[in-house]
HTML snippet that shows the backbone in 3Dmol.js (N, CA, C, O; Angstrom):
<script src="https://3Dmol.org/build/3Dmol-min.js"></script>
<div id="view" style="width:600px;height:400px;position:relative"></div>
<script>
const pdb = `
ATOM      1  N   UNK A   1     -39.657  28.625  20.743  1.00  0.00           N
ATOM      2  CA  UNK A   1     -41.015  28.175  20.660  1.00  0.00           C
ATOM      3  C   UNK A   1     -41.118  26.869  19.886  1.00  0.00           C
ATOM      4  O   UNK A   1     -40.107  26.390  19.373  1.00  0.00           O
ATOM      5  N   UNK A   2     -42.160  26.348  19.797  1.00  0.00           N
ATOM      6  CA  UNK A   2     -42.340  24.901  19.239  1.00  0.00           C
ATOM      7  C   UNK A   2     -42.339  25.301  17.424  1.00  0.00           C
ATOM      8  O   UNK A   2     -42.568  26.355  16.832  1.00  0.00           O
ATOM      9  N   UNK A   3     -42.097  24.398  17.109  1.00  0.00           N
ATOM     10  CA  UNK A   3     -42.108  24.205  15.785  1.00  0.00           C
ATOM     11  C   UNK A   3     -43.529  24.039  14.731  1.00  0.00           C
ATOM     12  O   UNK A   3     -44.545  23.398  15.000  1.00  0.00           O
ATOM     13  N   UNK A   4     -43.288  24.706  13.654  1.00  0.00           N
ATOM     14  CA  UNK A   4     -44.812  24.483  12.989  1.00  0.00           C
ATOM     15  C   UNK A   4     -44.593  23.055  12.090  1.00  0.00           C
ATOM     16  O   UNK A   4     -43.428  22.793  11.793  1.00  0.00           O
ATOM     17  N   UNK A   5     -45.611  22.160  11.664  1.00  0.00           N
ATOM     18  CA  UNK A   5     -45.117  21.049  10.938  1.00  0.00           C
ATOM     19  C   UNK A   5     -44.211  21.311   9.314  1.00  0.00           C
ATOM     20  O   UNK A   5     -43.542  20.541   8.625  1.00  0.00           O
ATOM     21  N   UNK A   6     -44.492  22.396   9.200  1.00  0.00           N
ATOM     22  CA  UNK A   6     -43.379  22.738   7.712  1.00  0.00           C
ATOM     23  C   UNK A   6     -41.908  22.673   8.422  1.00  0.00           C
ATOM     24  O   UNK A   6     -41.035  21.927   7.979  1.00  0.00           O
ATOM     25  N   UNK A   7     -41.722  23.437   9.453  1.00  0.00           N
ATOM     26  CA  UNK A   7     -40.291  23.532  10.304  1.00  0.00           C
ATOM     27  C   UNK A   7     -40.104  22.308  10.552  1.00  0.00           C
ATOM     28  O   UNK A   7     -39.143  21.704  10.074  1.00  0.00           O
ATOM     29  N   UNK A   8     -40.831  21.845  11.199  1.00  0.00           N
ATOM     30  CA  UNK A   8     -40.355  19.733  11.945  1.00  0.00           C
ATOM     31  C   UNK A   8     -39.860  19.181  10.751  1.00  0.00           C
ATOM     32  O   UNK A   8     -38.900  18.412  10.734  1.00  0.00           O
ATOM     33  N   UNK A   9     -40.920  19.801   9.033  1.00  0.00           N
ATOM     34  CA  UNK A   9     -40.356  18.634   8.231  1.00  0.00           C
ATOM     35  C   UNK A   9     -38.675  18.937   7.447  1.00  0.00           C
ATOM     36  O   UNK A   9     -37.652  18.394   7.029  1.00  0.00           O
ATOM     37  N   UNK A  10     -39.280  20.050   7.629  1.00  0.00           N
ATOM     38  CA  UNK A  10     -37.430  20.612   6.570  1.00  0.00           C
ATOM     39  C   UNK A  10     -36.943  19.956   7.968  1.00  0.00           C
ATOM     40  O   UNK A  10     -36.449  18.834   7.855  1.00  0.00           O
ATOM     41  N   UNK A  11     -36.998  20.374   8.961  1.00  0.00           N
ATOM     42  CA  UNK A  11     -35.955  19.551   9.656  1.00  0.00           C
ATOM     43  C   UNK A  11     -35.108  18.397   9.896  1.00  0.00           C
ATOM     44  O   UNK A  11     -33.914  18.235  10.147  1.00  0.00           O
ATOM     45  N   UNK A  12     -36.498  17.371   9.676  1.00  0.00           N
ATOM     46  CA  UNK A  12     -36.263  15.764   9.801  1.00  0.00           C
ATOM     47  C   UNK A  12     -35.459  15.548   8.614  1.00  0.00           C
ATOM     48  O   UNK A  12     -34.546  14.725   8.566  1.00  0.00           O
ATOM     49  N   UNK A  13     -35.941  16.574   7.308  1.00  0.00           N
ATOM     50  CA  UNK A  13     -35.253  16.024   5.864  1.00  0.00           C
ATOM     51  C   UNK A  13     -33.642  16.273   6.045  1.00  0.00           C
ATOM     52  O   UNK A  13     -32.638  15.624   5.751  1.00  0.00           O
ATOM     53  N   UNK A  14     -33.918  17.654   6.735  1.00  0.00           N
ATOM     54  CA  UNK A  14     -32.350  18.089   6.794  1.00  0.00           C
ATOM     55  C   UNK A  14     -31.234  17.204   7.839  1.00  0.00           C
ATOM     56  O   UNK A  14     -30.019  17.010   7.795  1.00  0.00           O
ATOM     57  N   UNK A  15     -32.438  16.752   8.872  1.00  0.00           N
ATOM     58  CA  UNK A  15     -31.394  15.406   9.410  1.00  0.00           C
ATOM     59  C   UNK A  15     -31.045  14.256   8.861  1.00  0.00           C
ATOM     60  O   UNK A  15     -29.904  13.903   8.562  1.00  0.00           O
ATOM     61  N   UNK A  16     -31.993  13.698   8.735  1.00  0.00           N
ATOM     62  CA  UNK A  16     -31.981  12.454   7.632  1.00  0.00           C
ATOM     63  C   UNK A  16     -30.890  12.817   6.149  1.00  0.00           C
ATOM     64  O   UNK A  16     -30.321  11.868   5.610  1.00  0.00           O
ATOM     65  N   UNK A  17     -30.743  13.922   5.733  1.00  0.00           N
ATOM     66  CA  UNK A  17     -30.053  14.235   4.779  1.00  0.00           C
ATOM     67  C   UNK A  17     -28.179  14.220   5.344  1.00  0.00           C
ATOM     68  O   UNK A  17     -27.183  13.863   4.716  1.00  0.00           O
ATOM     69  N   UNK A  18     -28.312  14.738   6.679  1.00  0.00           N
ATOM     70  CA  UNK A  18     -26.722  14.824   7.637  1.00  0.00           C
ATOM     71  C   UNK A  18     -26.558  13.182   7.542  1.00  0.00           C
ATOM     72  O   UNK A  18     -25.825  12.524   6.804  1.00  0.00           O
ATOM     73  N   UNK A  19     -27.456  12.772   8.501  1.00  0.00           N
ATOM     74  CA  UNK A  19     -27.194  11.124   8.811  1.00  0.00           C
ATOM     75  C   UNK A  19     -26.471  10.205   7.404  1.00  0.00           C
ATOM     76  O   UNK A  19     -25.387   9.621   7.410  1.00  0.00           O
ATOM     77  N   UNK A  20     -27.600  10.323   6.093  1.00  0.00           N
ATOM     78  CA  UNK A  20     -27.411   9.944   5.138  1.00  0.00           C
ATOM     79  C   UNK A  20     -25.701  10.254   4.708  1.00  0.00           C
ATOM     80  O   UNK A  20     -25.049   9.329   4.225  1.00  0.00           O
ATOM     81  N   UNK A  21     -25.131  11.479   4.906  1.00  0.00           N
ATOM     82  CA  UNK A  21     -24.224  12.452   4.147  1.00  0.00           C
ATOM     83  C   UNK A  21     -23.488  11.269   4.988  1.00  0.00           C
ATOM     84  O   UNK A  21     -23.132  10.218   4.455  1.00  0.00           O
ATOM     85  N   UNK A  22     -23.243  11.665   6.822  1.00  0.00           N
ATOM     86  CA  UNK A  22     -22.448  11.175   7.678  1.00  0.00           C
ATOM     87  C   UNK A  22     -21.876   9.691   7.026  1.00  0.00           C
ATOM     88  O   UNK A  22     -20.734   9.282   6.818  1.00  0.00           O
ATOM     89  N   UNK A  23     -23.320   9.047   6.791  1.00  0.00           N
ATOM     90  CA  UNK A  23     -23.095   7.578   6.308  1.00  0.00           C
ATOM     91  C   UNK A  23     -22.206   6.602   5.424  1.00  0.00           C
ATOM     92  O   UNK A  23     -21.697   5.490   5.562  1.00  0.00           O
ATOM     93  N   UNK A  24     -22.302   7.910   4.122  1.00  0.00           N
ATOM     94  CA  UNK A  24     -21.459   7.802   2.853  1.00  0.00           C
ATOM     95  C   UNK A  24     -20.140   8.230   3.357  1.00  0.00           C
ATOM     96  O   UNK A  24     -19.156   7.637   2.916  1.00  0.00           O
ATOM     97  N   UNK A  25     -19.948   9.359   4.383  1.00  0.00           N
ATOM     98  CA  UNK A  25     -18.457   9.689   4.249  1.00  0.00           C
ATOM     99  C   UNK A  25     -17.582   8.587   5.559  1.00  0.00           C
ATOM    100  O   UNK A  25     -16.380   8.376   5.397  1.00  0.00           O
ATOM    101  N   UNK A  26     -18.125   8.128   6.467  1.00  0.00           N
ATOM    102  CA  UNK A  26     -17.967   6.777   7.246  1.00  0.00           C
ATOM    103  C   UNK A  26     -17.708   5.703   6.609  1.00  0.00           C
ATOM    104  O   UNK A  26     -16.724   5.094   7.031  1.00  0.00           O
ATOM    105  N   UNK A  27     -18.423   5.110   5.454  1.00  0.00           N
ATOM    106  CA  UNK A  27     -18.357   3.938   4.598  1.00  0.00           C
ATOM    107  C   UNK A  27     -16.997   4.708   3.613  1.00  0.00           C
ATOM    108  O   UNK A  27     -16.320   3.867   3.021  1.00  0.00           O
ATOM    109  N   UNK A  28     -16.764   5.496   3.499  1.00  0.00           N
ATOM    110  CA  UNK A  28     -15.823   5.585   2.410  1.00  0.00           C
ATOM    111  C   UNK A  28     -14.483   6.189   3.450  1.00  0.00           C
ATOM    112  O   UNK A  28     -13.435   5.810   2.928  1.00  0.00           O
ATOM    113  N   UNK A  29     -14.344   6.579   4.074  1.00  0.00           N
ATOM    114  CA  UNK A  29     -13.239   6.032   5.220  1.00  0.00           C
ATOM    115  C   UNK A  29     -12.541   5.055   5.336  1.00  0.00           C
ATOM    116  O   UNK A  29     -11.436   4.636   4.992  1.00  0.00           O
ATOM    117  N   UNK A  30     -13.725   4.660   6.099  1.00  0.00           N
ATOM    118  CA  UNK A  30     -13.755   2.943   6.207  1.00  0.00           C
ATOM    119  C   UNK A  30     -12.939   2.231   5.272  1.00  0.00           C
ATOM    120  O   UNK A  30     -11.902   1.594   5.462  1.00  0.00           O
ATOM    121  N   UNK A  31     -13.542   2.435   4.306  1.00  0.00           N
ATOM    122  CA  UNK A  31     -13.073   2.245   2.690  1.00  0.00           C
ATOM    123  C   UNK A  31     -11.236   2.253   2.502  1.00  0.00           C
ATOM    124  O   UNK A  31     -10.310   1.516   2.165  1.00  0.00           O
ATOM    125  N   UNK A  32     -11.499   3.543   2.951  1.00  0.00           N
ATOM    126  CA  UNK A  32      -9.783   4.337   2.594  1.00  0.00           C
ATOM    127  C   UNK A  32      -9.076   3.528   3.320  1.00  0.00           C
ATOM    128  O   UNK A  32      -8.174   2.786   2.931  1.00  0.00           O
ATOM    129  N   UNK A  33      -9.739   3.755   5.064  1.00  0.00           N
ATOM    130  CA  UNK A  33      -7.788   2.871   6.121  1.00  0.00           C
ATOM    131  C   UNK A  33      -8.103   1.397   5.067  1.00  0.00           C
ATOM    132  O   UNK A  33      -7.200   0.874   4.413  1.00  0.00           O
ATOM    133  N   UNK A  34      -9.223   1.004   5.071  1.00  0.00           N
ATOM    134  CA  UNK A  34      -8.869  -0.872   4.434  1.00  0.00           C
ATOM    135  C   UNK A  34      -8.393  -0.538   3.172  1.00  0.00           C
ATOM    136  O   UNK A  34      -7.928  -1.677   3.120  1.00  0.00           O
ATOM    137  N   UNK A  35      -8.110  -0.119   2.244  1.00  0.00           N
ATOM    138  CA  UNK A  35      -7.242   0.032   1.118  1.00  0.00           C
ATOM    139  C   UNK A  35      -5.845   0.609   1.527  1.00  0.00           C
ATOM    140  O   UNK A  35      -4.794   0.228   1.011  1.00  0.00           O
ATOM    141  N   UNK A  36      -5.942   1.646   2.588  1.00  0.00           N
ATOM    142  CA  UNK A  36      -4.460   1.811   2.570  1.00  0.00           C
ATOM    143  C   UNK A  36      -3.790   0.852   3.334  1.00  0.00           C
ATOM    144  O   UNK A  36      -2.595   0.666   3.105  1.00  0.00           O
ATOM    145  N   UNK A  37      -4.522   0.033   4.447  1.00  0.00           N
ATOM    146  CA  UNK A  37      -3.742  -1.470   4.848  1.00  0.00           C
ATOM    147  C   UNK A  37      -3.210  -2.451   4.045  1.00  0.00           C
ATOM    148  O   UNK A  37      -2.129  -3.039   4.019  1.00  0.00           O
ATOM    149  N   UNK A  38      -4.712  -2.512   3.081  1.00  0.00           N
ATOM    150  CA  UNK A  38      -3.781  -3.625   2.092  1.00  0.00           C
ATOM    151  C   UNK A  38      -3.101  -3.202   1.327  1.00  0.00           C
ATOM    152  O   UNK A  38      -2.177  -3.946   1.002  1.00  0.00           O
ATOM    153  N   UNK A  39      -3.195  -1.507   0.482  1.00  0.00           N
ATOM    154  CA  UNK A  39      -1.731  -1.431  -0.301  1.00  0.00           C
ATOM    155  C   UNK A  39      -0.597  -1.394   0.656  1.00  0.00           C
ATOM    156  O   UNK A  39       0.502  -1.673   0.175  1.00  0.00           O
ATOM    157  N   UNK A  40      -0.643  -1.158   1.681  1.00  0.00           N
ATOM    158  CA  UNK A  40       0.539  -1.196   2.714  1.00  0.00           C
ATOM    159  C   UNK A  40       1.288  -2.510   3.114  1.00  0.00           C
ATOM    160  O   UNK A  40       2.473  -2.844   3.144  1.00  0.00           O
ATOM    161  N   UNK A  41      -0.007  -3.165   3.435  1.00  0.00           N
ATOM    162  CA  UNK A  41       0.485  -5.014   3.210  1.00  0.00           C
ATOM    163  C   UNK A  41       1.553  -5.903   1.880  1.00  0.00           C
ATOM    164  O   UNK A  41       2.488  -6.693   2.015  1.00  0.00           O
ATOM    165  N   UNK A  42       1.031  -5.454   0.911  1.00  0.00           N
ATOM    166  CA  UNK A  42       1.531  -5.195  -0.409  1.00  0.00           C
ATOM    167  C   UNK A  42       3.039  -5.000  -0.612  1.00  0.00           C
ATOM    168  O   UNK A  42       3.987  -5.770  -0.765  1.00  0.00           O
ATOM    169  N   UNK A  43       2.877  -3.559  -0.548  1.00  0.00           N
ATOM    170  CA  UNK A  43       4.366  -2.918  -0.190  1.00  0.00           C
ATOM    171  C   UNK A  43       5.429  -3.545   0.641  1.00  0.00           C
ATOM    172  O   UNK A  43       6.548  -3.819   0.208  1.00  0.00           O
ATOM    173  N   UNK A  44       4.998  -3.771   1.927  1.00  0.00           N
ATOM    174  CA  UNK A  44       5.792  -4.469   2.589  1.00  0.00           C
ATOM    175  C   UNK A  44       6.232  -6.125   1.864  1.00  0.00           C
ATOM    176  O   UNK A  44       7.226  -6.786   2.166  1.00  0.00           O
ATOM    177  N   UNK A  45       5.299  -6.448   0.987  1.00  0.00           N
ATOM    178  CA  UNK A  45       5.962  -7.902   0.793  1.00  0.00           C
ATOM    179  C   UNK A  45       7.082  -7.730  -0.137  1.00  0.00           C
ATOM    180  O   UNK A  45       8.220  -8.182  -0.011  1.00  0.00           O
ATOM    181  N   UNK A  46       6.477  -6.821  -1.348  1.00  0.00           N
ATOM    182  CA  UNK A  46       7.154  -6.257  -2.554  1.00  0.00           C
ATOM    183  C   UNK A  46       8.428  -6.390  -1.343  1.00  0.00           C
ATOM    184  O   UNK A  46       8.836  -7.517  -1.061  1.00  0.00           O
ATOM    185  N   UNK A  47       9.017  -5.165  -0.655  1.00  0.00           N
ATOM    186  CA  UNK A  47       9.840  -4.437  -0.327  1.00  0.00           C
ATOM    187  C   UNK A  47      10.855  -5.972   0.484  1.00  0.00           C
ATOM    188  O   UNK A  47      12.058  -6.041   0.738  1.00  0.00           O
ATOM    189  N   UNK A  48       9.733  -7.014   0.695  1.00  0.00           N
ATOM    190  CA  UNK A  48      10.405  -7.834   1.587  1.00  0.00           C
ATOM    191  C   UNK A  48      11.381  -8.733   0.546  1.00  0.00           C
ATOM    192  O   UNK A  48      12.528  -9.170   0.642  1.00  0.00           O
ATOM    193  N   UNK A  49      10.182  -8.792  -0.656  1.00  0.00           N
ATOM    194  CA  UNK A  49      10.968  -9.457  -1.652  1.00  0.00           C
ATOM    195  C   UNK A  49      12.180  -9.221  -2.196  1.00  0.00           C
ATOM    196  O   UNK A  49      13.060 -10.026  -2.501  1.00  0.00           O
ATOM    197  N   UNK A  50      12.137  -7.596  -2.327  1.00  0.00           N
ATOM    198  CA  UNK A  50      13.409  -7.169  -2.963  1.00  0.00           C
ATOM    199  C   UNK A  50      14.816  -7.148  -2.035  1.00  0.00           C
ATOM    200  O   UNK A  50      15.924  -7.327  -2.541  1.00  0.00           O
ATOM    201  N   UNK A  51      14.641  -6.946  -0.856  1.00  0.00           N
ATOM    202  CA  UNK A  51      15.372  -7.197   0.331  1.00  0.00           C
ATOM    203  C   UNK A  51      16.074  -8.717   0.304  1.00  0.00           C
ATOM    204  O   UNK A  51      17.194  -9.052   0.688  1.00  0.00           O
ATOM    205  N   UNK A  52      15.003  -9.511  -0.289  1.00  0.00           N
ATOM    206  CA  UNK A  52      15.393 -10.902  -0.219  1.00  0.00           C
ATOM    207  C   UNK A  52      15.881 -11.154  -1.229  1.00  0.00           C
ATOM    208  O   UNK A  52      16.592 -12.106  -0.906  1.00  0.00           O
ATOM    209  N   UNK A  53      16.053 -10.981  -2.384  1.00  0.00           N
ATOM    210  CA  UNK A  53      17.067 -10.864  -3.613  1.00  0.00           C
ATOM    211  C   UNK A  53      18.199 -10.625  -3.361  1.00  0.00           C
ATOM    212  O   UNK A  53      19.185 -11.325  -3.588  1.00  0.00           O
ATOM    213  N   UNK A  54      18.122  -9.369  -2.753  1.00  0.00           N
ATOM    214  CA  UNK A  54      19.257  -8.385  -2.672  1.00  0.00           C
ATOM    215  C   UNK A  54      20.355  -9.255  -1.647  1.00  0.00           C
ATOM    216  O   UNK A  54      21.511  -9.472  -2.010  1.00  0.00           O
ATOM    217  N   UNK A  55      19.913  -9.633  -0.558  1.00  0.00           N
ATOM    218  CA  UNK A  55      20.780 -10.609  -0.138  1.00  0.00           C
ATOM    219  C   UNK A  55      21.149 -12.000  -0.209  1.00  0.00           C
ATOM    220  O   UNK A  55      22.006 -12.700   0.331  1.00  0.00           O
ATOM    221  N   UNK A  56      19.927 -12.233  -1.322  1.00  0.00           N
ATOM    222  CA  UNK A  56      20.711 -14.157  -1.996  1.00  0.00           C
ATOM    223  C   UNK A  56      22.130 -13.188  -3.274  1.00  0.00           C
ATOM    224  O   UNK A  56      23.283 -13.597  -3.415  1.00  0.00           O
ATOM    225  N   UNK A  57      21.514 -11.875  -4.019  1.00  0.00           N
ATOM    226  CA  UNK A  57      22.685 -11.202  -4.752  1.00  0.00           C
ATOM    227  C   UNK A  57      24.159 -10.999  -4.330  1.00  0.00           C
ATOM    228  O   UNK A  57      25.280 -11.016  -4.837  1.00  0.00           O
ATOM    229  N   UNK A  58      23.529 -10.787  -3.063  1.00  0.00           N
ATOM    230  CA  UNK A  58      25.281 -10.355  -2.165  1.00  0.00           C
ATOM    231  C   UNK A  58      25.889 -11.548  -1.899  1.00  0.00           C
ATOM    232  O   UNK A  58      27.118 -11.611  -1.941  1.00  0.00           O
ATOM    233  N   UNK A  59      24.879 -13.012  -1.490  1.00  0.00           N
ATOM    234  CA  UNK A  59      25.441 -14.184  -1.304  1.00  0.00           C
ATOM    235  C   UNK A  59      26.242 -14.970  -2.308  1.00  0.00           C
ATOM    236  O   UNK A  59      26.980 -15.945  -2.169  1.00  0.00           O
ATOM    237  N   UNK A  60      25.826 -14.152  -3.529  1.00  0.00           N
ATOM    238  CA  UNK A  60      26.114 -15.302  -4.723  1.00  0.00           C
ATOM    239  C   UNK A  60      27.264 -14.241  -5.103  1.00  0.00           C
ATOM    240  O   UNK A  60      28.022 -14.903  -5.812  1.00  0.00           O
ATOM    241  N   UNK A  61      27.737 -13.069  -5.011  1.00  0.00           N
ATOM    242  CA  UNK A  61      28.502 -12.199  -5.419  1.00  0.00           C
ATOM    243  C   UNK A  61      29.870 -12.974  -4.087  1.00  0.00           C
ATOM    244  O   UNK A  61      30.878 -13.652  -4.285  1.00  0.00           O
ATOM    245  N   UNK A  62      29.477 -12.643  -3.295  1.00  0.00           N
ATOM    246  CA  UNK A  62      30.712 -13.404  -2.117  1.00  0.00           C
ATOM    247  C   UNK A  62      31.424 -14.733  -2.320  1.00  0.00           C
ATOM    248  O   UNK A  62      32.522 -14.968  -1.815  1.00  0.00           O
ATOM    249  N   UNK A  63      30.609 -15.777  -3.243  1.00  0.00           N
ATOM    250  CA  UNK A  63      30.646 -17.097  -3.608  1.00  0.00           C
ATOM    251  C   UNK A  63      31.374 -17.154  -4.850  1.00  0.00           C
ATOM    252  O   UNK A  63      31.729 -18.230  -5.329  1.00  0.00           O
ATOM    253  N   UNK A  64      31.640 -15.915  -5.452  1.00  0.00           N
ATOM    254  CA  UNK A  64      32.360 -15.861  -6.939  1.00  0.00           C
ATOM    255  C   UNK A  64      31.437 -15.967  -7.918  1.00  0.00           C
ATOM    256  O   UNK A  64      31.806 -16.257  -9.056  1.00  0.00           O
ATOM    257  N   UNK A  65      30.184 -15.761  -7.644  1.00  0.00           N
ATOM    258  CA  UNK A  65      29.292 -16.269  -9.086  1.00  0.00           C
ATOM    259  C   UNK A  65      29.137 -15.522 -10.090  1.00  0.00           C
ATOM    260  O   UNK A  65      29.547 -14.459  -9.624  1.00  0.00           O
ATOM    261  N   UNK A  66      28.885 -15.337 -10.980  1.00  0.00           N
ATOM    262  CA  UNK A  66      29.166 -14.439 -11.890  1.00  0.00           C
ATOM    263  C   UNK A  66      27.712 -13.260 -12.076  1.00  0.00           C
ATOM    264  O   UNK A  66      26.668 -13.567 -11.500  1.00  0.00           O
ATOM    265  N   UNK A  67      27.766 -12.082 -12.822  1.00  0.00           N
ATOM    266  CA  UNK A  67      26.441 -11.686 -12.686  1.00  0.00           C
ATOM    267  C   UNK A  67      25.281 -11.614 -13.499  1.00  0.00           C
ATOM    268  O   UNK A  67      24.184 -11.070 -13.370  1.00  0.00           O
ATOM    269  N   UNK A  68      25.980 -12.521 -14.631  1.00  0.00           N
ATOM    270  CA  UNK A  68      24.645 -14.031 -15.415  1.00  0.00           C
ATOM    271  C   UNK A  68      23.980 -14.403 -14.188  1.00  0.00           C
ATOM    272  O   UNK A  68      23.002 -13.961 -13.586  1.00  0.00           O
ATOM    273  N   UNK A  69      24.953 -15.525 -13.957  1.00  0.00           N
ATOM    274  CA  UNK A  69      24.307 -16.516 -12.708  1.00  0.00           C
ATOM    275  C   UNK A  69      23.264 -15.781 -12.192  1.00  0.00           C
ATOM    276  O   UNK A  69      22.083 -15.914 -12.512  1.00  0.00           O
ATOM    277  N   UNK A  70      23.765 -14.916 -11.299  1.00  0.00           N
ATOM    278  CA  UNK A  70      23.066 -14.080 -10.273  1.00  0.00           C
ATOM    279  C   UNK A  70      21.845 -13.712 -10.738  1.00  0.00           C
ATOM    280  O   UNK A  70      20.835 -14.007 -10.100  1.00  0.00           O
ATOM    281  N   UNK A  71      21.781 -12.985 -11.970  1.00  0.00           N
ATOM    282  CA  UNK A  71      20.879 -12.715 -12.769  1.00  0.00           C
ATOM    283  C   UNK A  71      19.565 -13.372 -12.698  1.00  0.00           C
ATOM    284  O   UNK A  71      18.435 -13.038 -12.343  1.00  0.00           O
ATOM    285  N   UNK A  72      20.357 -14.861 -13.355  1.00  0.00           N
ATOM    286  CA  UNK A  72      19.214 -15.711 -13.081  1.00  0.00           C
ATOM    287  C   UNK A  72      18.737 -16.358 -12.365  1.00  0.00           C
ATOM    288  O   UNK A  72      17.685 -16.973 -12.540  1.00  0.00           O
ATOM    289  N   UNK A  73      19.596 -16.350 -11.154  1.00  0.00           N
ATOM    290  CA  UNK A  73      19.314 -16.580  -9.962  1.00  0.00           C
ATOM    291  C   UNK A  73      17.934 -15.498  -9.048  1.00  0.00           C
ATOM    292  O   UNK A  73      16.870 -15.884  -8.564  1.00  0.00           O
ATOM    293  N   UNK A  74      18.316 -14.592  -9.084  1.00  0.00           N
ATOM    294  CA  UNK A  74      17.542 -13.521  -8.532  1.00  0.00           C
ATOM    295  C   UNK A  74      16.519 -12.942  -9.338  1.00  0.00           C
ATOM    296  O   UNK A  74      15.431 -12.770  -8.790  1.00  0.00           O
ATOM    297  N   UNK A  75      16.677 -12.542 -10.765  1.00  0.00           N
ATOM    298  CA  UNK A  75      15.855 -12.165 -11.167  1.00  0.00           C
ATOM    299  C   UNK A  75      16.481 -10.437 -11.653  1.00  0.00           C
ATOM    300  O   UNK A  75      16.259  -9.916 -12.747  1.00  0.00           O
ATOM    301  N   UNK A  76      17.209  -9.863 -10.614  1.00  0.00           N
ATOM    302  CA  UNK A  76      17.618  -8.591 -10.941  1.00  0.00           C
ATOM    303  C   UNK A  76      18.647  -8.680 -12.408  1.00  0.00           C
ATOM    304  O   UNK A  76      19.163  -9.552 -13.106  1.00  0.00           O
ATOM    305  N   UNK A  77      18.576  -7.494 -12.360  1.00  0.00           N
ATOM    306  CA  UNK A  77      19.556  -7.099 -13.589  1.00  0.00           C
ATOM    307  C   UNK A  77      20.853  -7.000 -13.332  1.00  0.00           C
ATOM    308  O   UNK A  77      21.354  -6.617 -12.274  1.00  0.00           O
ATOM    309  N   UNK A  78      21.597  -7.469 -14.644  1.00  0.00           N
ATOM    310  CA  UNK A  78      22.805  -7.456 -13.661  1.00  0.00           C
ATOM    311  C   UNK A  78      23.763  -6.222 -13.931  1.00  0.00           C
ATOM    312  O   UNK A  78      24.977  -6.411 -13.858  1.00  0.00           O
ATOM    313  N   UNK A  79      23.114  -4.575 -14.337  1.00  0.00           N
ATOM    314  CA  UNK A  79      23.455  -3.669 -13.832  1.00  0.00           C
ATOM    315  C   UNK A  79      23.290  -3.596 -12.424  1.00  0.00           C
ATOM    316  O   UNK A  79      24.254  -3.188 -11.776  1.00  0.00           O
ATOM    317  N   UNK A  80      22.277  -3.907 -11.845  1.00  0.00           N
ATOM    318  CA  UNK A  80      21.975  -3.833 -10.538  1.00  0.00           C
ATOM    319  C   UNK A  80      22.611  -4.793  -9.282  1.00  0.00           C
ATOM    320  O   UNK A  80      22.376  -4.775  -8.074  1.00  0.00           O
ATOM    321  N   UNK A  81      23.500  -5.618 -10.085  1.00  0.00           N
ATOM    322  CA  UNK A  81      24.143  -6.639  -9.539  1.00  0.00           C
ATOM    323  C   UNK A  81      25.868  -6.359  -9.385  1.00  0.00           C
ATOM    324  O   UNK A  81      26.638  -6.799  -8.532  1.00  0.00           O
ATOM    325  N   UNK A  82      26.180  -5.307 -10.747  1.00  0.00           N
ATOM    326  CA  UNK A  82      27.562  -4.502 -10.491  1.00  0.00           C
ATOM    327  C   UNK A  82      26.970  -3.750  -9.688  1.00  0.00           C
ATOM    328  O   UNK A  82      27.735  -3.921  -8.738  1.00  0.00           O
ATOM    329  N   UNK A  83      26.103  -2.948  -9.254  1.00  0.00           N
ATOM    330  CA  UNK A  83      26.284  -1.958  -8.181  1.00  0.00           C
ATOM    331  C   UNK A  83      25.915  -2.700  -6.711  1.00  0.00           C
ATOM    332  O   UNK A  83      25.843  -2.039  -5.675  1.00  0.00           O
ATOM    333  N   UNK A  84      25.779  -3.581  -6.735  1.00  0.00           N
ATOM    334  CA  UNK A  84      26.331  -4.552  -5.320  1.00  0.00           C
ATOM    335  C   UNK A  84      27.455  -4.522  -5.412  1.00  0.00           C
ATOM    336  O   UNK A  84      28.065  -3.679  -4.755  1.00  0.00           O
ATOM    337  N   UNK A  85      28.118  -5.374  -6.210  1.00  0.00           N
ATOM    338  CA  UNK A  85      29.438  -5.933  -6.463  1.00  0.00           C
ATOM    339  C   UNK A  85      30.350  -4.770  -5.790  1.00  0.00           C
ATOM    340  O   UNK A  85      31.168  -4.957  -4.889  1.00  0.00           O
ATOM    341  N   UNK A  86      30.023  -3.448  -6.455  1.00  0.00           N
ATOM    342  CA  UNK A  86      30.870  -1.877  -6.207  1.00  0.00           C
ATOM    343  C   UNK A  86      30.710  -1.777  -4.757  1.00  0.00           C
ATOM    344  O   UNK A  86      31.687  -1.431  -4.093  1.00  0.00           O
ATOM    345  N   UNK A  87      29.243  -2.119  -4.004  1.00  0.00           N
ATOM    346  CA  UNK A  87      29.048  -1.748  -2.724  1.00  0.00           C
ATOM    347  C   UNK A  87      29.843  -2.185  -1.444  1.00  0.00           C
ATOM    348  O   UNK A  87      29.950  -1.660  -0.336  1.00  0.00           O
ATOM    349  N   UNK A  88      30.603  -3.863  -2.240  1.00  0.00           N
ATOM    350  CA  UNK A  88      31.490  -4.210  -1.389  1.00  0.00           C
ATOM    351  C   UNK A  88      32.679  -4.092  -1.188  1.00  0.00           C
ATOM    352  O   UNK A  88      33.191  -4.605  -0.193  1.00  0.00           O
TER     353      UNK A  88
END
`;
const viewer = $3Dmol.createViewer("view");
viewer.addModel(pdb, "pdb");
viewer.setStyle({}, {cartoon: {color: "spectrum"}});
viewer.zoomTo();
viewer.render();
</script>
């Protein structure tokens, strides 16, 4: 049967209240993939960077350099520069 105007109004509130709800949890989604892109973007450079150390490390380890040099060459430590050294 049709609705009395107390029913229409809890209704409209209770839609308007979904829509509203829907709204906030859409915008904060939204929210989430664009934060997890850019920490993902991030990561990948980090990860690109260290990749790129790691093989000027192996270059300068092949060349005889010592793992000062390297050190300061790259930036890594040069514990982390004997366990290249070991890897080869």
């Amino acid at each position: 049967g049709a609705m009395t105007r107390e029913e229409y109004d809890i209704y409209m509130r209770s839609l308007m209240s979904y829509w509203e709800s829907k709204g906030m949890i859409d915008t904060a989604l939204a929210e989430g993939i664009q934060r997890g892109r850019i920490e993902g973007r991030i990561e990948g450079k980090i990860e690109g960077r260290i990749e790129g150390k790691i093989e000027v490390a192996k270059n300068a380890i092949s060349m005889g350099m010592s793992e000062e040099q390297i050190s300061l060459l790259t930036g890594l430590s040069k514990e982390e520069i004997k366990k290249l050294r070991e890897e080869k």
